[in-house]
C-alpha positions in Angstrom: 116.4 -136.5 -84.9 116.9 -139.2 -87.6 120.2 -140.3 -88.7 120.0 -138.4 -91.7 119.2 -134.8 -90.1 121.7 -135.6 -87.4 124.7 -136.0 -90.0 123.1 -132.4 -91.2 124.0 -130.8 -88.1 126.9 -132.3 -87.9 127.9 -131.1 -91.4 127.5 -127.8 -90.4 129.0 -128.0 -87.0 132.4 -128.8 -89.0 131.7 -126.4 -92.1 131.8 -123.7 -89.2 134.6 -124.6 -87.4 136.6 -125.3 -90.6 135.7 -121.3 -91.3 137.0 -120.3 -87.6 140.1 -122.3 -88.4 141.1 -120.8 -91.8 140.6 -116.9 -90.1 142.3 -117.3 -87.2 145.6 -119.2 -88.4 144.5 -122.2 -85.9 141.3 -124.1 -84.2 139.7 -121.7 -82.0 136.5 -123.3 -81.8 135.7 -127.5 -82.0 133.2 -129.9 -81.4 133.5 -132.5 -78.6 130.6 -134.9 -79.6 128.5 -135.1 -83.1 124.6 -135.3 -82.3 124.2 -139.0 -83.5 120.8 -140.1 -82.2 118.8 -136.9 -81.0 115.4 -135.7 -81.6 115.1 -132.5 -83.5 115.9 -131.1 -87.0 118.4 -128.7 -87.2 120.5 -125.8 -84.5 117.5 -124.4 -83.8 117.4 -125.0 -80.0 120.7 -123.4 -78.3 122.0 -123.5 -74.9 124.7 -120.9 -74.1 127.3 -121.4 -71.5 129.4 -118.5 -72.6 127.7 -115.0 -72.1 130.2 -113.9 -75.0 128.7 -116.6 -77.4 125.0 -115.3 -75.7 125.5 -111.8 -76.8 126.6 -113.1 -80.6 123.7 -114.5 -80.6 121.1 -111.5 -79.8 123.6 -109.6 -82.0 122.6 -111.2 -85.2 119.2 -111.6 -84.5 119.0 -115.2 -83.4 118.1 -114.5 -80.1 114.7 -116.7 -80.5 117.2 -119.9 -81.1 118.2 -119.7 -76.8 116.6 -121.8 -74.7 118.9 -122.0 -72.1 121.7 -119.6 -70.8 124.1 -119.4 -67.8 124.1 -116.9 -64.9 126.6 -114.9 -66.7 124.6 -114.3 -69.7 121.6 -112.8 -67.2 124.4 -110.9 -65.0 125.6 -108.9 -68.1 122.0 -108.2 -68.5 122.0 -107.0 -64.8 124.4 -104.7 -65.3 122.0 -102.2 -66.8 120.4 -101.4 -70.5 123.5 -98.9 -70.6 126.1 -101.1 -70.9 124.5 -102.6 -74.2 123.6 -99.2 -75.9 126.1 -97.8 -79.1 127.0 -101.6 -79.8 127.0 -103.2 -82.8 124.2 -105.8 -83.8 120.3 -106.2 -82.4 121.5 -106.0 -78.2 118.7 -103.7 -77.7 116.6 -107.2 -77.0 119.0 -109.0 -74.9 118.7 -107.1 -71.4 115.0 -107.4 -71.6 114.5 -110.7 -73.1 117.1 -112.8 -71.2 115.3 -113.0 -68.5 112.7 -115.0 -70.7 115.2 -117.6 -70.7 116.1 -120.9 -68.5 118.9 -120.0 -66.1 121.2 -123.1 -66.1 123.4 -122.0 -63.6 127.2 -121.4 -63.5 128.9 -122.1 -66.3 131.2 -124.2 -64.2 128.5 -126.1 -62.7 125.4 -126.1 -64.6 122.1 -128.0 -64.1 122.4 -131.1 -66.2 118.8 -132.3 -66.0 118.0 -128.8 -67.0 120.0 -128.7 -70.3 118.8 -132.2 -70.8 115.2 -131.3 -70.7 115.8 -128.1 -73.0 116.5 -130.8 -76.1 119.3 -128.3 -77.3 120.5 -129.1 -80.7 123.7 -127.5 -80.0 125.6 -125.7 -76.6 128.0 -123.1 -77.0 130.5 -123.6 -74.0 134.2 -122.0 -73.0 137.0 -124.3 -73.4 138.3 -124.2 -69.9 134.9 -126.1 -68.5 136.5 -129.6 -69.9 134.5 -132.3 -67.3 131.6 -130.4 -68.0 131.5 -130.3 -71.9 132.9 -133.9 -71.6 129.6 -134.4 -69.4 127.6 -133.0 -71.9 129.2 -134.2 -74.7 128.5 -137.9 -73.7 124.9 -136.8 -73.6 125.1 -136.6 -77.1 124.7 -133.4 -77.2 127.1 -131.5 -79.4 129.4 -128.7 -77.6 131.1 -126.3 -79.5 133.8 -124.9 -77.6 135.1 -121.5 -77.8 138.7 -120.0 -76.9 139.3 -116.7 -79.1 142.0 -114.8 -78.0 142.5 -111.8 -80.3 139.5 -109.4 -82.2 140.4 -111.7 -85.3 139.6 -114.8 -83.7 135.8 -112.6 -82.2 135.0 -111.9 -86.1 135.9 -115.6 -86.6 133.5 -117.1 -83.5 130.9 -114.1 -85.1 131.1 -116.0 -88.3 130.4 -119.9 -86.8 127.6 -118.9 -85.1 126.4 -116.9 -87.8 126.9 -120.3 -90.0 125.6 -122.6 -87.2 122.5 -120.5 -86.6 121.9 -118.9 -90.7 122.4 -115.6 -89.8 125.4 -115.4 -92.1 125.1 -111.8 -93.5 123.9 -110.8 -90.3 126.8 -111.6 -88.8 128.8 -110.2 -91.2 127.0 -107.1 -90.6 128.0 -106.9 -87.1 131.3 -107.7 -88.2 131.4 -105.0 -90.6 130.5 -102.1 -88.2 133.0 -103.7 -85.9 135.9 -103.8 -88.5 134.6 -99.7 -89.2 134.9 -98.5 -85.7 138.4 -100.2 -85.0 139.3 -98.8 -87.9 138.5 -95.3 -87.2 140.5 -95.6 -84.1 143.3 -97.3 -85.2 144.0 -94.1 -87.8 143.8 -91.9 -85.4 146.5 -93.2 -83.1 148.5 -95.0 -86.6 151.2 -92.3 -85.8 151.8 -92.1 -82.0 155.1 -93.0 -81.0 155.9 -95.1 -78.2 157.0 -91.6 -75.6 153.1 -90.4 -76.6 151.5 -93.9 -75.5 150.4 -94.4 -71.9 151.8 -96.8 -70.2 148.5 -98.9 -68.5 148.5 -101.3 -65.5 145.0 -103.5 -66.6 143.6 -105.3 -63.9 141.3 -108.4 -63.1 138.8 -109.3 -61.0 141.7 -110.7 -58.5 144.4 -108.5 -56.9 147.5 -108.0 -59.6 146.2 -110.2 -61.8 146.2 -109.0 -65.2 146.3 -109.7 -68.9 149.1 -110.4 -70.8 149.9 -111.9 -74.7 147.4 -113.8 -76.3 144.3 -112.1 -74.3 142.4 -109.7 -76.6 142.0 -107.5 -73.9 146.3 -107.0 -74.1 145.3 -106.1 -78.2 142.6 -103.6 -77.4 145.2 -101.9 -75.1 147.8 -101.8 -78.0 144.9 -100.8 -80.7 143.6 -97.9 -78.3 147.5 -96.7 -78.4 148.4 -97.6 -74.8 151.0 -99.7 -74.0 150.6 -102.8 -71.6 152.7 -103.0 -68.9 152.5 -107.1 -69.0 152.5 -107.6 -72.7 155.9 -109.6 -72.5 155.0 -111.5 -69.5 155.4 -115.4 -70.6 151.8 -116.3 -69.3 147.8 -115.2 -70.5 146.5 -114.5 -67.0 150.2 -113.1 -65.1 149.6 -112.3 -61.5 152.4 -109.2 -60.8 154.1 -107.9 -58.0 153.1 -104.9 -55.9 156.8 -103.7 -55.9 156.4 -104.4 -59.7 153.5 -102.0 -60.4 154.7 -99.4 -58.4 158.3 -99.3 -60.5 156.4 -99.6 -64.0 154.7 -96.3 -63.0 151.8 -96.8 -65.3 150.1 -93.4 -66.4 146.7 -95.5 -66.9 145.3 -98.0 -64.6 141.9 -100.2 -65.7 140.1 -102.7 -63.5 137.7 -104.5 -64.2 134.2 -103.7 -62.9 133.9 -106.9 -60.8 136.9 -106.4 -59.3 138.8 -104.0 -56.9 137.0 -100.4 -56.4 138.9 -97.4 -57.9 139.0 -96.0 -54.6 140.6 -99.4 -53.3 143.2 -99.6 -55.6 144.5 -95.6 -55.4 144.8 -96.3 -51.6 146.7 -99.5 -51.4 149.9 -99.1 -50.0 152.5 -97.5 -51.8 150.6 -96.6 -55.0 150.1 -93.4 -54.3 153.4 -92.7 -55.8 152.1 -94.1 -59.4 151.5 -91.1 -61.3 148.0 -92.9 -62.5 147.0 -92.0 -58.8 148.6 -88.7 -58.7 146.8 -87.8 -62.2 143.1 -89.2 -61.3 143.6 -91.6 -64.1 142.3 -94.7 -62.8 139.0 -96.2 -64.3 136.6 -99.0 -64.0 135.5 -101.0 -67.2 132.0 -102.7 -67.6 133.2 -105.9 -68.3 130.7 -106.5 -70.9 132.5 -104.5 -73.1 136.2 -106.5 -72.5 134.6 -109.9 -73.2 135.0 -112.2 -76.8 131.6 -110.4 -78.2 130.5 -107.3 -80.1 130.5 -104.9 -77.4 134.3 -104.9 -77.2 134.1 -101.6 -79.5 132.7 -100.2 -76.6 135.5 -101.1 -74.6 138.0 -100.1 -77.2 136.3 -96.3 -77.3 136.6 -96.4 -73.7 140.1 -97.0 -73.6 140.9 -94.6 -76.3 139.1 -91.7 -74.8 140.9 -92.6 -71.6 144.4 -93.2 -73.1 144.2 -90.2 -75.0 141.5 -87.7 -73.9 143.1 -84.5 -76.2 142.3 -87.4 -79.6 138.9 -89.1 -78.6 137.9 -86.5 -75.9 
């Protein structure tokens, strides 16, 4: 890439992020390194380290821009052709077609000679993964880093990517039907009071950890009328107590699918006083569908049919 067509990318590396920034009341998203010196014209050549930025992508119909995604990305596609049916965008192509990609690796750890030799314009990367976006960033490849934590800050990372990649009203699209869905769930629970809400014990893919404020997963709770039993908790990730748990009482437990079994979790010790064991009411959610991406409706219409089965049943 020449100077000139490098300062292009660059332009619209910031144009997106300064459109992140304005809807989500702060910088979700940023750029660790400007491409100054790289061959290539324009973000035509992506590598994905976030499987939530991986499914944006197929969503609006740039999935021929990847040349590179982590072993998350192809897991979610492992996880079955089900999981991506009903959700909004073009994810009919990604279980099939991911596997036409180069696996990278973890996200943690990925192959740097690999990435290298993909010329990517562009990788999309978490924010927690710091050595290794510095890594790459002093490659001179530009990392845009993502960190939404609420659905306003997922229509925000729909809307960079859609910018990075022009796919604009494509992703607005997706957005769109998103914003239609939420909304059709959200009336239906508008006038619960709080004695009508489950109380829901949500858990991680490690023993009592959870999700507290700030975590979008905590807001789909609260849109799907529950109410989370760590929503005040002072940290993102809390891990809670056993004894804790068992005195919230929660109606509604959720794990997450690569975590505990149900079975494991109604027979743990002393929880089979919690009346979300009595009641059967303890569920396993694809975790595809409680990630930063377009198939958290899917997760939300889970929750609500589970949280209130006589509304959404």
């Amino acid at each position: 890439m020449n100077k000139s067509n490098a300062k292009i990318v660059y332009a619209v590396i910031i144009v997106a992020v300064i459109i992140g920034s304005f809807g989500g009341g702060y910088l979700f998203a940023k750029v660790l390194t400007p491409e100054t010196g790289q061959e290539g014209t324009s973000v035509e050549r992506i590598v994905s380290l976030s499987a939530a930025c991986t499914e944006i992508i197929y969503a609006i119909g740039a999935g021929d821009k990847l040349v590179g995604v982590d072993q998350s990305s192809v897991d979610y596609a492992l996880s079955g052709n089900e999981t991506f049916e009903g959700a909004p965008g073009q994810l009919e192509d990604y279980p099939v077609d991911i596997f036409n990609k180069t696996n990278v690796g973890k996200a943690s750890n990925p192959n740097m000679e690999l990435i290298v030799s993909l010329h990517p314009d562009i990788v999309f990367a978490w924010w927690y993964n710091t050595d290794v976006n510095k890594r790459i960033g002093d490659l001179g490849i530009p990392v845009v880093t993502v960190n939404p934590q609420n659905v306003s800050d997922v229509y925000n990372l729909i809307k960079t990517v859609g910018a990075l990649v022009g796919k604009s009203v494509e992703a607005d699209a997706v957005i769109s039907e998103m914003e239609m869905r939420i909304d059709a769930i959200a009336e239906k629970v508008l006038n619960l009071i709080n004695e009508e809400k489950p109380l829901v014990y949500y858990e991680l893919g490690t023993a009592l950890k959870t999700v507290g404020p700030g975590t979008f997963t905590n807001e789909l709770i609260s849109m799907a009328g529950g109410i989370n039993i760590a929503a005040n908790e002072s940290v993102r990730y809390p891990i809670l107590s056993n004894e804790y748990i068992i005195e919230k009482n929660p109606d509604v437990i959720v794990v997450v699918s690569y975590g505990a079994s149900v079975d494991e979790i109604k027979n743990r010790e002393g929880w089979q006083n919690i009346d979300a064991v009595k009641d059967d009411r303890v569920y396993a959610i694809e975790s595809g569908w409680v990630t930063a991406s377009p198939r958290l409706v899917l997760g939300l219409e889970q929750f609500a049919q589970w949280f209130h089965p006589e509304l959404f049943g």
